[in-house]
C-alpha positions in Angstrom: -41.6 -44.9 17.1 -42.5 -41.8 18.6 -42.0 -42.6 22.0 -38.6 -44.2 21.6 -37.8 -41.0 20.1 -39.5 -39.2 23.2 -37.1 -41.2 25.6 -33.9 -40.6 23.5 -34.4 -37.4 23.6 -35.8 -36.9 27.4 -32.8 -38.8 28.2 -30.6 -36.3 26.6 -32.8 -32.9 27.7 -32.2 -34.6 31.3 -28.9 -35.4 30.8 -28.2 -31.5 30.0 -29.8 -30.6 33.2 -28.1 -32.6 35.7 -24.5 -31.3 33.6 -26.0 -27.6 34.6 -27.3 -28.1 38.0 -24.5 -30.4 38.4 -26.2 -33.6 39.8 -24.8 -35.8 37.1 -22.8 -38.0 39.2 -26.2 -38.5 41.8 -28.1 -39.9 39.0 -28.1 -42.3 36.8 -29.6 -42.7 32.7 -32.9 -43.8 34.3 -33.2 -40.9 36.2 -32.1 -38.8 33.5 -34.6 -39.8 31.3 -37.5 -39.4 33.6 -36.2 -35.9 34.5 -36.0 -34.8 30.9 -39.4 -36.7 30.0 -41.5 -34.7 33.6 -39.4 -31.4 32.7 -40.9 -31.8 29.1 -44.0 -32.4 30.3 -44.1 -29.5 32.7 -43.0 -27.0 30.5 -45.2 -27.9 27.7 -48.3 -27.4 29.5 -46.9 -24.3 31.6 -44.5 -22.5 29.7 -45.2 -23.4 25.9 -48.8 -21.9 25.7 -47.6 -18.4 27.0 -44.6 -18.3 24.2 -46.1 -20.3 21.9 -45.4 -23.3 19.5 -45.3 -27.2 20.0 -44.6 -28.7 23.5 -41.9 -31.6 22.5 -44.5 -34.1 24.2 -46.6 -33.8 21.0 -44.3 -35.3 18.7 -42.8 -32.6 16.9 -39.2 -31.7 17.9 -38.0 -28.2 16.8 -35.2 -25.9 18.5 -37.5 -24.3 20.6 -39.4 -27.3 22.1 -35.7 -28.7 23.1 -35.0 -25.4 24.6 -38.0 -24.9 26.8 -37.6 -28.9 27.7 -34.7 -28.3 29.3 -35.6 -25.4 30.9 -38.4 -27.4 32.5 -35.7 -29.8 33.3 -33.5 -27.6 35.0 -36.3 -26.3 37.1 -37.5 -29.5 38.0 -34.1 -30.6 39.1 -34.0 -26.9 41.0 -37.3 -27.4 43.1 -35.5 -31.1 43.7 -32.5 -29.9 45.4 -34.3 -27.7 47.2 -36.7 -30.1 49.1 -33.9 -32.5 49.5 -30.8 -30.4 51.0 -33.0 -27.0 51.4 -31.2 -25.0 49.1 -30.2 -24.8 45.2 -26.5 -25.5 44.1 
């Protein structure tokens, strides 16, 4: 159960991110997911052990695990954009 929950919400965390960095019409739910899900996953082992609390990865979903998701997310699609057309939008 947990990871269907993980994907539901990866899918959403990525689907927020493409919205902001405004790559939403390059990608598709797939992709969505697996940004929100490698977003997660960087931000829970970088960011979430200087602030502290749960990365979303472990299972438990509060507000702040969301919020530092999809900052990971965001980032993530930032470095992407800036390998692929050399700058960020």
């Amino acid at each position: 159960m947990g990871i269907i929950i993980l994907l539901v919400v990866g899918g959403i965390i990525g689907w927020l991110a493409s919205m902001i960095m405004r790559t939403d019409a390059q990608q598709g739910i797939f992709l969505n997911i697996v940004v929100g899900i490698v977003g997660a996953l960087l931000a829970g082992f970088i960011v979430t052990p200087l602030i502290g609390g749960v990365p979303i990865t472990s299972g438990a979903i509060s507000f702040q695990s969301i919020i530092v998701s999809l900052i990971g997310a965001v980032i993530l699609l930032a470095i992407v954009n800036l390998v692929r057309r050399g700058s960020v939008r």
